[in-house]
SETI-65527 format. One record per atom (N, C-alpha, C): x, y, z; residue in three letters. Coordinates in steps of 0.001 Angstrom, whole numbers, plus 500000, padded with zeros to 6 digits. Each point is the difference from the previous one (the first is absolute). Layout:
// residues N
XYZALA
...
This chain:
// residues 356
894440946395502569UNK
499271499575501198UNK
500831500285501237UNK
499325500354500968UNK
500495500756500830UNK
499621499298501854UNK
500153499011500610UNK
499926498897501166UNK
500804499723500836UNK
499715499817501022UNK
501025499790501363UNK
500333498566499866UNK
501353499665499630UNK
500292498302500457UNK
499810499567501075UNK
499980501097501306UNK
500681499810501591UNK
500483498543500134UNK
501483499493499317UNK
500432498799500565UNK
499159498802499327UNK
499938500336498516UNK
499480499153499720UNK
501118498810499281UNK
499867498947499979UNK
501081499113499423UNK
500271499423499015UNK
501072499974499114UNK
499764499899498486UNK
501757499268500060UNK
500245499434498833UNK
501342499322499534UNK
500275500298499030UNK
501835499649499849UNK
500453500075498756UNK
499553498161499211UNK
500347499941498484UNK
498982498887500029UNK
501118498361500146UNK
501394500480499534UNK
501003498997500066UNK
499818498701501093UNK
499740499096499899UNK
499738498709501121UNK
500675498896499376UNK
500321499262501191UNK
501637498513499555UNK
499047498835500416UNK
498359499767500023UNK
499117499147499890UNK
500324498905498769UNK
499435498602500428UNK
499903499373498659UNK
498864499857499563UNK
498905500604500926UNK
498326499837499535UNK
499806500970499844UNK
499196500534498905UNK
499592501119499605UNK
498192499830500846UNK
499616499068500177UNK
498921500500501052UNK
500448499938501270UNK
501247499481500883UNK
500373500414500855UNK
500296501417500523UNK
500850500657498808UNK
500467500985499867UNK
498799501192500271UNK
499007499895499405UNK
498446500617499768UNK
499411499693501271UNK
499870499208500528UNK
499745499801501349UNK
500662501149500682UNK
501362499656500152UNK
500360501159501316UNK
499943501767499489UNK
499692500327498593UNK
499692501286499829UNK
498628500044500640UNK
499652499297499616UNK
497807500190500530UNK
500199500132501456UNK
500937498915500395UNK
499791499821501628UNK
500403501115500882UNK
500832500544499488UNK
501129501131500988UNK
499894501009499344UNK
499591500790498779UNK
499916501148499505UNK
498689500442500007UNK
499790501267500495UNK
498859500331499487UNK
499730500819498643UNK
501112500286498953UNK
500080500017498807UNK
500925498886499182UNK
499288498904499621UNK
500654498304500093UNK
500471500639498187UNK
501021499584500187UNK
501103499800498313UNK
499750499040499566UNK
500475499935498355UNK
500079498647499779UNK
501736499695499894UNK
500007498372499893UNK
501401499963500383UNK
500814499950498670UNK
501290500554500314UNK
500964499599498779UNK
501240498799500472UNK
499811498948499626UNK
500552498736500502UNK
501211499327499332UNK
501005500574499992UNK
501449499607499840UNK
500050498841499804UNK
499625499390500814UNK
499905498212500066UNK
499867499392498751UNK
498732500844498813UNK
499840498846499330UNK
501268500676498607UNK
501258500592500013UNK
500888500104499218UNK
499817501668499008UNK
500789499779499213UNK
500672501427499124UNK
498658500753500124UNK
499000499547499087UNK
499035500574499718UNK
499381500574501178UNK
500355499918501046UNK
499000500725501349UNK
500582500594500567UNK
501848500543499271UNK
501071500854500330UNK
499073501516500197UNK
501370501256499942UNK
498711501368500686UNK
500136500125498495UNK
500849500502499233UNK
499877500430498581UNK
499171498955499001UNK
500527499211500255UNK
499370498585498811UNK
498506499826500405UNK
499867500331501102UNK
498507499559500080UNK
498997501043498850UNK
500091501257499691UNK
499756500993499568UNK
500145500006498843UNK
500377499064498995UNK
500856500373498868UNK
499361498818499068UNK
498973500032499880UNK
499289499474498980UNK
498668501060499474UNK
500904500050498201UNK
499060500836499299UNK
501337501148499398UNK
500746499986501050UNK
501235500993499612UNK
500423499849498647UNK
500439500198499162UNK
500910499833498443UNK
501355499987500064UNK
500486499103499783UNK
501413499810500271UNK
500737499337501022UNK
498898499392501083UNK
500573499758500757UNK
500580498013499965UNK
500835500230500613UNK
500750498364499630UNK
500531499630501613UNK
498845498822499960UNK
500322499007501835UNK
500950499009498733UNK
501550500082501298UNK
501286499116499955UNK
499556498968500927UNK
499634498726499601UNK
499652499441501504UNK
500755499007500406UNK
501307499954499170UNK
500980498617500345UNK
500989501669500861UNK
499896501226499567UNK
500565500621500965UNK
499397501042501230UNK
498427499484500095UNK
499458500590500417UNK
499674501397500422UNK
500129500811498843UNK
499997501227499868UNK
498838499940498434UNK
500025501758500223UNK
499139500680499063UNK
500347501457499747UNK
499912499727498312UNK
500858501183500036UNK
499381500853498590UNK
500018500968498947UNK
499453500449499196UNK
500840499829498755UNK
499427499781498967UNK
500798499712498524UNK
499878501434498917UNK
500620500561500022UNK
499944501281499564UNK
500883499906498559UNK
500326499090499386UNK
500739500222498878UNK
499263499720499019UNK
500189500649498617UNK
498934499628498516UNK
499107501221500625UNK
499120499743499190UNK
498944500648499819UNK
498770499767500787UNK
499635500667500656UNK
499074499542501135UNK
498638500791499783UNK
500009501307498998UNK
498698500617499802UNK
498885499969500165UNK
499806498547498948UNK
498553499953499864UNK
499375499002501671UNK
501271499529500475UNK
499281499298501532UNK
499818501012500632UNK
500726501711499916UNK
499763500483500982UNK
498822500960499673UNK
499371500079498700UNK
498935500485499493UNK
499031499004500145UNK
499865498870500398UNK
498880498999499911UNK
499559500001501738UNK
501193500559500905UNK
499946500002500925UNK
499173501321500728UNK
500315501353499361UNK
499501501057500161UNK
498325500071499676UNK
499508499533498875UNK
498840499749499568UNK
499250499569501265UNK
500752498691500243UNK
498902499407501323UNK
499984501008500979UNK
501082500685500361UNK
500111500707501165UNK
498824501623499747UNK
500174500714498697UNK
499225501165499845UNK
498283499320499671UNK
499555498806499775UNK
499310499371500032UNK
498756499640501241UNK
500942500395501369UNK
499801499320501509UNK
499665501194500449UNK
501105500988499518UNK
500359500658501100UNK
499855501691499550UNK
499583500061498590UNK
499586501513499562UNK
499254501133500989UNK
500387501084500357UNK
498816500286501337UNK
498807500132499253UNK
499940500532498712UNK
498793500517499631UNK
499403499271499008UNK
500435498813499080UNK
499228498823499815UNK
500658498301500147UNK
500931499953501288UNK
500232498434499929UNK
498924499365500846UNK
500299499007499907UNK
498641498807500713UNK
500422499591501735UNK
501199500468499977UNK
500361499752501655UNK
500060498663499915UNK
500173498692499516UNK
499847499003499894UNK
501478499510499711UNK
500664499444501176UNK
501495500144500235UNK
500086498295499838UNK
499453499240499555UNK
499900498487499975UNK
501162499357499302UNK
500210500410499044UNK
501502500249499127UNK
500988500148500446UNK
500289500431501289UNK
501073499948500774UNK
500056499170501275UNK
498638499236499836UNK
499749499031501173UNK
501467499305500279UNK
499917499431501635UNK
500776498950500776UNK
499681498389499647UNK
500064499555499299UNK
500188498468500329UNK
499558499114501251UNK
499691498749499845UNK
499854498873501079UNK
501281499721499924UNK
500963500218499118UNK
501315499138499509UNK
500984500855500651UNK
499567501619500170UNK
501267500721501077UNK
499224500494500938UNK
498819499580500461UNK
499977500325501708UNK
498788499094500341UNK
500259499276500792UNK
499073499116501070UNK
499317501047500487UNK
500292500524500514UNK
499689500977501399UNK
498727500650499224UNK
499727500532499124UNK
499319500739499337UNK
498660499406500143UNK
499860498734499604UNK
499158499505499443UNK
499492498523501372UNK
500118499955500587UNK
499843499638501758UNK
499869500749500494UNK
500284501339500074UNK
499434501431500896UNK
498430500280498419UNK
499790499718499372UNK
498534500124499436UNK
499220498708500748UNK
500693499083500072UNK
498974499113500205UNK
499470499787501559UNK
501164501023500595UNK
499656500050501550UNK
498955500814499845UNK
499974501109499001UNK
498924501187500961UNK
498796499636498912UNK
499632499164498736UNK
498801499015499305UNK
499728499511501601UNK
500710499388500671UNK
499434498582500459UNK
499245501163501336UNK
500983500919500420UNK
499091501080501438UNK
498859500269499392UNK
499474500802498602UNK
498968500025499950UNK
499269501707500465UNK
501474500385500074UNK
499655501503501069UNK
500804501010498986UNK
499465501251500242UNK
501069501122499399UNK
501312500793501208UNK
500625499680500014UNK
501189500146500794UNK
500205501994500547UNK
500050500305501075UNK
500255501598499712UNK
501474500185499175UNK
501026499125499914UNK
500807500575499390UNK
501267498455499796UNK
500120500364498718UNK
501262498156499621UNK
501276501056499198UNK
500594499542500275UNK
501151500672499145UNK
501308498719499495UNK
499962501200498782UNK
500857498989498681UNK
501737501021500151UNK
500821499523499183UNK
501188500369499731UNK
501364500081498409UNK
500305500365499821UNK
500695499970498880UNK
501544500598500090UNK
500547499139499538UNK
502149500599499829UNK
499617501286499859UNK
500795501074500104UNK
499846501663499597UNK
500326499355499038UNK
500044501609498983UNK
500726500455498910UNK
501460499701499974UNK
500275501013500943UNK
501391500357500477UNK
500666498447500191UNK
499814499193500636UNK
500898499021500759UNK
499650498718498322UNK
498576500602499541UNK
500519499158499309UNK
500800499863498781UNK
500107501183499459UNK
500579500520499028UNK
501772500444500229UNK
500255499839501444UNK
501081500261500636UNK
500604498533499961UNK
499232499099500398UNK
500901498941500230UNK
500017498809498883UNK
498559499932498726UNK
500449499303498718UNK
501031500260499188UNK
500720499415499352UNK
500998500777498723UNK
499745499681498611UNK
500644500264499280UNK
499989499568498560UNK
500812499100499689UNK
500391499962499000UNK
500952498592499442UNK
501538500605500316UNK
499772501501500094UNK
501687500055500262UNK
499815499936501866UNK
499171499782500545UNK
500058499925501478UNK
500215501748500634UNK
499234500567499105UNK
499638501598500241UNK
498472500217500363UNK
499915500765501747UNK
498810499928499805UNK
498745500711499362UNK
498708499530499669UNK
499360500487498564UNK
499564501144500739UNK
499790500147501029UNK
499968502235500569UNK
500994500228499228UNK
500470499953499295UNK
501325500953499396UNK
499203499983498301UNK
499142499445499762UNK
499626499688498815UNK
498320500805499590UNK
500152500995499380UNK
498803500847500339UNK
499025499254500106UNK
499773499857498314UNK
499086498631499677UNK
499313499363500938UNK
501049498942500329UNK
499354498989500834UNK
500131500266501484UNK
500135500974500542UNK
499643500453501355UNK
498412500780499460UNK
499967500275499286UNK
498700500490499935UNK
498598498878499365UNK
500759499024499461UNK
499231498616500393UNK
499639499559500857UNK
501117499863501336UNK
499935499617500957UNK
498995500294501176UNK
500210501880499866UNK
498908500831500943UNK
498446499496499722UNK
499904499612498219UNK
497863500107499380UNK
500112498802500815UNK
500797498448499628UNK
499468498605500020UNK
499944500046502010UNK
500924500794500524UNK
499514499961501625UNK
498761500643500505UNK
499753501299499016UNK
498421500625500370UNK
499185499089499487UNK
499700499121498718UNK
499419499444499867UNK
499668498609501055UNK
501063499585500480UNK
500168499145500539UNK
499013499871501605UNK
500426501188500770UNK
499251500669500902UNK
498854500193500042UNK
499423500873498190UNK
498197500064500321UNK
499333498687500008UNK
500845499025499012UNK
499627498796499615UNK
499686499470501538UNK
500546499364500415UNK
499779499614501703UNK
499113500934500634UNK
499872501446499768UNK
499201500256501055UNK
498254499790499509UNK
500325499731498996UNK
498759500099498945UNK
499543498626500286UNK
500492498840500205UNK
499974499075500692UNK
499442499716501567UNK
500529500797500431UNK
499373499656501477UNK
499634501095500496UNK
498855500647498854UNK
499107500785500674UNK
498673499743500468UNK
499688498843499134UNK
498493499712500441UNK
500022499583501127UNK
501205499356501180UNK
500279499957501036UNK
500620500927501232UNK
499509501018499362UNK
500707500915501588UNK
499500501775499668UNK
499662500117501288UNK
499634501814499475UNK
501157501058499396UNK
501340498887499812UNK
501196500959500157UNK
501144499254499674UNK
500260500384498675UNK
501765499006499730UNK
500912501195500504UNK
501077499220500849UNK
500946500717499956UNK
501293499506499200UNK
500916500473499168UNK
500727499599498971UNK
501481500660500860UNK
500761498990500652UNK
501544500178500281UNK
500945500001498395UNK
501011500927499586UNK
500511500356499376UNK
501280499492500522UNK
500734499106500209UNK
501267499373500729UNK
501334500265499219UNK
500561501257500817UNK
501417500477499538UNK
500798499930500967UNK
500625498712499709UNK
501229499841500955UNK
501511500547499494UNK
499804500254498796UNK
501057500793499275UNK
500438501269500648UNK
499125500678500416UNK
499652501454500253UNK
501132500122501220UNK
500468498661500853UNK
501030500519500670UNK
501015500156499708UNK
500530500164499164UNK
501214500134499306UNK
500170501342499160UNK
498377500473499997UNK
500470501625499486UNK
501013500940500552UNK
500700500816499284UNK
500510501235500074UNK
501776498821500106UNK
500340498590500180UNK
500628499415499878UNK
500867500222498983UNK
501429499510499800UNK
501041500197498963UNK
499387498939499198UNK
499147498751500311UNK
499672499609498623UNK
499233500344499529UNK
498927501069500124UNK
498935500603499482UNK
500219501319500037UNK
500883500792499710UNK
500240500988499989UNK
499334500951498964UNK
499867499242498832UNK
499364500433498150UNK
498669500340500618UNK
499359498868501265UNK
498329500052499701UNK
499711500811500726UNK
499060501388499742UNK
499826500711500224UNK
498796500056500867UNK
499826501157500991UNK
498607500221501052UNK
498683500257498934UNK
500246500743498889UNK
498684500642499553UNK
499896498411499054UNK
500822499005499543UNK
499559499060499250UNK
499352498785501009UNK
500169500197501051UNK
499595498705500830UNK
498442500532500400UNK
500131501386500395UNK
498872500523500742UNK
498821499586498409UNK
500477500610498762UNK
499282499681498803UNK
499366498512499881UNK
501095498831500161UNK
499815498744499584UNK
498417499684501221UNK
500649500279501146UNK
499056499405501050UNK
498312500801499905UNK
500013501475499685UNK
499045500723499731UNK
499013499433499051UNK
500754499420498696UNK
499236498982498848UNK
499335498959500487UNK
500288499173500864UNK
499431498632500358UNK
498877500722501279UNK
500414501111500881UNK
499083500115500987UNK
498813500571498843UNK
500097500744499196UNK
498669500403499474UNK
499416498795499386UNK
500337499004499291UNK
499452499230499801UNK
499337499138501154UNK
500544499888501397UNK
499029499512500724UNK
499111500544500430UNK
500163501308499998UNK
498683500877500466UNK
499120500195498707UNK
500292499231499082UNK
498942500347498800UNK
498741498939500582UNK
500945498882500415UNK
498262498912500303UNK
499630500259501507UNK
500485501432500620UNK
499605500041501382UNK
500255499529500874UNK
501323499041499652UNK
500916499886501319UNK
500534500579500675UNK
500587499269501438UNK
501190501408500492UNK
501698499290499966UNK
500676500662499422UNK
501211499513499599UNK
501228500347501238UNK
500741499077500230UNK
501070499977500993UNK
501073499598499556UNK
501616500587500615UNK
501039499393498943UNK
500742499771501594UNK
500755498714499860UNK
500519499166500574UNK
501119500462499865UNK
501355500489501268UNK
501294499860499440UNK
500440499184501579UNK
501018499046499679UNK
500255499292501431UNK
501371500729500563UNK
500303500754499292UNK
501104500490500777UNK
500225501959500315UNK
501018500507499837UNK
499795501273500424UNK
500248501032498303UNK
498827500595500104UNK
500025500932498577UNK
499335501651500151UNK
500101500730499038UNK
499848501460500283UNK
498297499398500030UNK
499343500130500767UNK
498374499497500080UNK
499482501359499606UNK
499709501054499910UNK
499736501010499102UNK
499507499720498521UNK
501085499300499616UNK
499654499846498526UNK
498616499104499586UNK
499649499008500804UNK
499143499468500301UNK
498999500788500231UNK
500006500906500838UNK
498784501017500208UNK
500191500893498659UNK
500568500348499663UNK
500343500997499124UNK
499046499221498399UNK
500294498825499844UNK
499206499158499400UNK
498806499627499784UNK
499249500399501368UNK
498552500037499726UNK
499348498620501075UNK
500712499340500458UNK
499912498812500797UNK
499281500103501157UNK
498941499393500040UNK
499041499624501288UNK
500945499585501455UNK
500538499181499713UNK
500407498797501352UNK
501903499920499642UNK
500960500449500610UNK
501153499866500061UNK
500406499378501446UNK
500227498427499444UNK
500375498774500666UNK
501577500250500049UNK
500362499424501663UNK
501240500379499837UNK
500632499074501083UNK
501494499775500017UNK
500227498817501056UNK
500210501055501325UNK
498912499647501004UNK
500170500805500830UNK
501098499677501472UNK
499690498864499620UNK
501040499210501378UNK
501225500371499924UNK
501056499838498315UNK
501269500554500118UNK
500150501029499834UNK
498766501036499226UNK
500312501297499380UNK
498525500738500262UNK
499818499850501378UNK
498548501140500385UNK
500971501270500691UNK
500623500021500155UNK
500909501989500446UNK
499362500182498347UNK
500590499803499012UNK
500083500790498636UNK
498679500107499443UNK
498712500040500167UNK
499097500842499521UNK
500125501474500669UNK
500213500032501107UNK
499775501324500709UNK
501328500755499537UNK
500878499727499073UNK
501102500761499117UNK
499000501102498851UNK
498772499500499606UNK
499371500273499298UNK
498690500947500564UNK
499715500857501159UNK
498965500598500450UNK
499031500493499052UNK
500396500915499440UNK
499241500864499324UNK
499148499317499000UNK
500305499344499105UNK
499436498887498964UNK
499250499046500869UNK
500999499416501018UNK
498373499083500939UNK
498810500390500101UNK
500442501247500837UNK
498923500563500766UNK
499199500765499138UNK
500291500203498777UNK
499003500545498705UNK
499479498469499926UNK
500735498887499561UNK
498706498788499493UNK
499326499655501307UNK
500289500035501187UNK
499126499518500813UNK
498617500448499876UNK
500446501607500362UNK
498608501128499941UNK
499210499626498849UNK
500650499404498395UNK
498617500236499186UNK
499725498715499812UNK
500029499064501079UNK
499408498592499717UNK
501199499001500028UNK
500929500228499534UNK
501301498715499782UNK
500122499130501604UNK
500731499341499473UNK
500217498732501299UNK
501513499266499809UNK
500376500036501410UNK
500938499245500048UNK
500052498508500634UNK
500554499137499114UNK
499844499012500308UNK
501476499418500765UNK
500234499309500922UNK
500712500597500849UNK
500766498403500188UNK
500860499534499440UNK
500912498459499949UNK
500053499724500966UNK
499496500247500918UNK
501081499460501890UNK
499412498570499909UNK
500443499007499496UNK
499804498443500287UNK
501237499707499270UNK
501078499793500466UNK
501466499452499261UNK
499232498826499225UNK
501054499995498610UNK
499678498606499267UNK
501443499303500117UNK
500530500181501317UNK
501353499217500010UNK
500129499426500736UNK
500969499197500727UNK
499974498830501193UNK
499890501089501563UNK
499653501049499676UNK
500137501122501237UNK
498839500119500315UNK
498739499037499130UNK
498414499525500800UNK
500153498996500721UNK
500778499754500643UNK
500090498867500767UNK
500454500651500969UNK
500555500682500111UNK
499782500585501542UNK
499263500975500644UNK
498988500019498557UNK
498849501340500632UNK
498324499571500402UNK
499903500870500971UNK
498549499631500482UNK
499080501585499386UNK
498781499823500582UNK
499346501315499455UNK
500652500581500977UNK
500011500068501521UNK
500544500605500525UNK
501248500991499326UNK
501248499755500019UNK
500912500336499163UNK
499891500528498492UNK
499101499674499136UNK
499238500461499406UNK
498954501666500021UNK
499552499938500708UNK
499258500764500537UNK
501181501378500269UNK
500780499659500962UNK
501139500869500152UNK
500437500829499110UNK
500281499308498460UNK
500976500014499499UNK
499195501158499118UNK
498774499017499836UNK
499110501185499331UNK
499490501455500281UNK
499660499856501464UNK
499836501311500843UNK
501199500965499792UNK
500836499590499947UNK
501627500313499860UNK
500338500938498945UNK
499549499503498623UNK
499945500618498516UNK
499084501247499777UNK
498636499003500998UNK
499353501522499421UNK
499779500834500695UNK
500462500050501497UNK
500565500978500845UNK
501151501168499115UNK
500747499475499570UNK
501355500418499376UNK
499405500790498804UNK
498859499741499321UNK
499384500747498652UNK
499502501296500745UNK
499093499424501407UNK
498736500789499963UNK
501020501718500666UNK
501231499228500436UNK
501206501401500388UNK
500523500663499350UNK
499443499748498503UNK
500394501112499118UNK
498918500916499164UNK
498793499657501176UNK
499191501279499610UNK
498721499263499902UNK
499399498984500057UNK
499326498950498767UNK
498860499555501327UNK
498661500578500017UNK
499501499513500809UNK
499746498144500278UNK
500025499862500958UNK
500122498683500843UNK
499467499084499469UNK
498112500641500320UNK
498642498590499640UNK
500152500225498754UNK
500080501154498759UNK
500825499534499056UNK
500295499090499631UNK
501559499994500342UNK
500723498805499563UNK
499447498843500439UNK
498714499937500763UNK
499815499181500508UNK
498666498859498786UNK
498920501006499941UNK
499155500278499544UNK
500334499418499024UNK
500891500520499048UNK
500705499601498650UNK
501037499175499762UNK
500208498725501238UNK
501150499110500079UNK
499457498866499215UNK
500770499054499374UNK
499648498533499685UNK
501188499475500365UNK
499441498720500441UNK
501419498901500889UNK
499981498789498715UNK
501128499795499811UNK
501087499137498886UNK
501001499428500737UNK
500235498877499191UNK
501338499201500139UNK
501058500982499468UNK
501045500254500375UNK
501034500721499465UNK
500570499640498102UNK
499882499070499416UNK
499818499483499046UNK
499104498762499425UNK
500557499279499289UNK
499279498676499750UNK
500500498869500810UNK
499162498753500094UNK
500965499171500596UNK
500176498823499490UNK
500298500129498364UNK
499970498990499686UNK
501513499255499794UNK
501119500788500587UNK
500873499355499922UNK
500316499503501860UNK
499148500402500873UNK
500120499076501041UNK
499479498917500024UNK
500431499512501658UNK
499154498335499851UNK
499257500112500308UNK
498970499075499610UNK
498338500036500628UNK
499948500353501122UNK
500325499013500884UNK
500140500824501042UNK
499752501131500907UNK
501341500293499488UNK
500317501376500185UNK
498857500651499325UNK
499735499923498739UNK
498876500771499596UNK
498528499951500329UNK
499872498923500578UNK
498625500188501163UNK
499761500849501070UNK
501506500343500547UNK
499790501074501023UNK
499601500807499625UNK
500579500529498481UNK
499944501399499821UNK
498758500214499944UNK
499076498682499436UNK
498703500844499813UNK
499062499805501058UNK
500453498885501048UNK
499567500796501572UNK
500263501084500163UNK
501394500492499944UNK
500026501249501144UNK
499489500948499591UNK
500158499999498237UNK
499196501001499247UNK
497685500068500511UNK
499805499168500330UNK
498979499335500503UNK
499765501357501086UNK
500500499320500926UNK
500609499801501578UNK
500293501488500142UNK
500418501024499176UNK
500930501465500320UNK
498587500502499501UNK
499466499909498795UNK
498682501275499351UNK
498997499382501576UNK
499817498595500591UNK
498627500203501276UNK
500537500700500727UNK
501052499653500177UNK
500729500942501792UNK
499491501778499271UNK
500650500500499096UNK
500393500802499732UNK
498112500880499767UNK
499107499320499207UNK
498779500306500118UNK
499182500514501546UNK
500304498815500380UNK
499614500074501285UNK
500286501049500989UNK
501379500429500263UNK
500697500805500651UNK
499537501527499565UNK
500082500291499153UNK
499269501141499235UNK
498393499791500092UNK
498894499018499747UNK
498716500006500139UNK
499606500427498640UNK
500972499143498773UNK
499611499806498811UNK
498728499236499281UNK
């Protein structure tokens, strides 16, 4: 699918709320593509990895040490054959049932999920567009370990567990909140990804990441979503395009110079439909000293700086989405109310000014 966002407004889903209909409130109120929330508040289970990780085989929540980690010793076969079944079961192209329920989310690891259904039951309306989210591959398979505290990307096997139960995970939700919206969009959240080409990731390779992320985007485009991958910090963004990815979210406030490192690959996804979704709303105590004004600046600023490396203007314009620079669920409320004013507050100015 192929649509102009012009400045349309969307979030990462992380929020430091203790109400999960509070929380749902200010997506509805201030987004015009409202998330549901992922709420730290209520403990382990609503962590970024742990939230995701029911249905997995092998996996073991430590909760006097609050970690989670994978049990890979003995014989694990027939769990990981009982596991595959369900998955070629769902997900066969040419006879599974698409019926990803088996890898469902819980009431028990996400509030947010299930208060963002009962917000858009209770509207009564079909939404033009709600969007859901999931840990990558990458970050998550990067940052669980095994029993020797090695992480399971190093483990063919179960990195390739990891990639089905996250595609599954993804259609499952979007399959969910479709009867509500002309349009899921599915964030793919790799915060790992800044640390590529790094001395501690040196082993993981471009053609295996571009692979891992390629697996989960086709699976969201199997139920006709449009898939976006989240990285909050600075990464080769190519690979992302190179991947097949609709929407490459990026923190634009500390790291908007570094898309325009990347011309040629932009300015190919712009032209055939892609979108950039564009972080300029800090999720740090550095929203407290910003207005849209300053805002506005900062943004004009970035994609001035793209459109100078060749990349027509209304373009980038045409094809912008405005984001919080990450999640905010490790700020204070607070603080995290601004963000989703200004996030508010930057897509009207920014509509307006253009005659969106």
């Amino acid at each position: 699918m192929s649509f102009k966002p012009a400045f349309l407004s969307t979030a990462i889903g992380s929020m430091p709320f203790a109400g999960p209909e509070y929380a749902v409130g200010i997506s509805f109120s201030t987004l015009d593509v409202p998330v549901w929330p992922q709420l730290s508040y209520f403990g382990l289970n609503e962590q970024m990895e742990i939230q995701y990780s029911e249905g997995i085989p092998r996996i073991v929540i430590d909760r006097e040490k609050n970690r989670m980690y994978f049990d890979t010793t003995g014989d694990y076969s027939e769990e990981l054959a009982e596991f595959y079944e369900v998955y070629i079961e769902a997900m066969d192209p040419d006879d599974g049932t698409g019926d990803c329920s088996q890898l469902s989310i819980s009431p028990d690891y996400s509030k947010g999920i299930y208060a963002f259904e009962n917000k858009l039951k209770e509207n009564g309306e079909k939404l033009p567009f709600v969007k859901v989210q999931t840990t990558g591959p990458c970050s998550f398979a990067l940052t669980i370990v095994d029993e020797n505290k090695r992480a399971i990307y190093y483990n063919e096997e179960f990195r390739d567990i990891v990639v089905k139960a996250i595609a599954m995970k993804c259609r499952w939700q979007i399959q969910k909140f479709q009867p509500y919206a002309e349009k899921v969009i599915c964030f793919i959240d790799e915060p790992i990804l800044s640390a590529f080409g790094s001395s501690t990731y040196l082993t993981v390779t471009r053609e295996e990441v571009v692979g891992l992320l390629s697996e989960v985007i086709d699976a969201v485009h199997a139920d006709d979503a449009l898939a976006g991958i989240h990285c909050c910090g600075n990464t080769e963004w190519s690979i992302l395009i190179d991947a097949g990815v609709d929407i490459v979210n990026f923190d634009a406030f500390e790291y908007g110079e570094t898309i325009a490192i990347y011309p040629d690959p932009v300015k190919k996804h712009l032209e055939k439909g892609g979108m950039l979704a564009w972080g300029i709303i800090p999720t740090s105590t550095a929203i407290r000293e910003q207005t849209v004004e300053t805002l506005e600046s900062k943004f004009e600023g970035v994609m001035d700086n793209l459109a100078a490396q060749g990349i027509d203007i209304q373009l980038i314009r045409e094809q912008a989405i405005i984001t919080p620079s990450c999640g905010t669920g490790s700020m204070e409320p607070g603080d995290a109310d601004k963000v989703f004013e200004m996030t508010a507050a930057l897509s009207r100015r920014m509509k307006t000014k253009y005659k969106f």
